[in-house]
N, C-alpha and C positions, 0 to 999 in steps of 0.2 A: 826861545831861539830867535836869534834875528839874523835876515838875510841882507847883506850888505852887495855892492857891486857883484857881479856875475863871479867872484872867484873868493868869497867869501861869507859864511857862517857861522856865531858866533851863537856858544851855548853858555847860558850862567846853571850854575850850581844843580849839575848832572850830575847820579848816581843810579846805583840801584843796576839788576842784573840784565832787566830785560832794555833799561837805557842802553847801557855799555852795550849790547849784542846790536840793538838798532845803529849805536856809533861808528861798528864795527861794517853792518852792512852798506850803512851810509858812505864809508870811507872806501869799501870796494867797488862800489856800486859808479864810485864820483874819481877813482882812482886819485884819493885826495891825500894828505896827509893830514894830522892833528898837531897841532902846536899847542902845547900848554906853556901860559905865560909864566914864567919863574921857575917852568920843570920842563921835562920831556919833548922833544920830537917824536911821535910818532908813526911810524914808516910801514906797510905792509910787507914789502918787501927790500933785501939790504942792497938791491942794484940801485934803490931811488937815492941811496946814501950821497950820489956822487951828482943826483943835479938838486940838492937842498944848497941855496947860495949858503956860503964859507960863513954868516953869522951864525945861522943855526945848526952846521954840522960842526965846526969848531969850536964854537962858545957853549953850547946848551947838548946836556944826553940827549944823545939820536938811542932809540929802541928799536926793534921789530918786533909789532904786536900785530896778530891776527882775527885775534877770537875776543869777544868782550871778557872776557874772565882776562887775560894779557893782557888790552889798554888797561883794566881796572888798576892791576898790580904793577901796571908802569907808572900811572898815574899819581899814584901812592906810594912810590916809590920801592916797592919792592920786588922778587924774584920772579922769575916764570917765563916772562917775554926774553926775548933774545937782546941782550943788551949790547949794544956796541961801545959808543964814548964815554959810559958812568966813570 
């Protein structure tokens, strides 16, 4: 994990269940979003959909994942989370 300027956190090669559930409290906890590079936005809630600047809600799947088992499967590209742009 590295911490960058006050509005950035940057995790390399996170898995596993009890990570994804820390991701997930981290992300409520910081009222943050996840950006994975080359996949997913992901959003806690879909009102945030509309202040993610117009690169990452246009160009890249915006999700709504709440619980680590949903980032996992967005992550990965599969079902569960509430998908919006895929």
């Amino acid at each position: 994990m590295y911490l960058h300027d006050p509005t950035g956190i940057t995790v390399n090669r996170f898995g596993g269940d009890g990570i994804m559930d820390l991701l997930a409290l981290l992300l409520r906890r910081l009222d943050a979003v996840l950006v994975v590079p080359g996949g997913p936005t992901v959003l806690r809630r879909d009102e945030d959909r509309a202040l993610l600047p117009a690169a990452l809600r246009d160009e890249w799947p915006v999700v709504v994942a709440r619980t680590g088992a949903e980032i996992d499967r967005a992550v990965r590209g599969g079902h569960g989370a509430r998908q919006g742009a895929f």
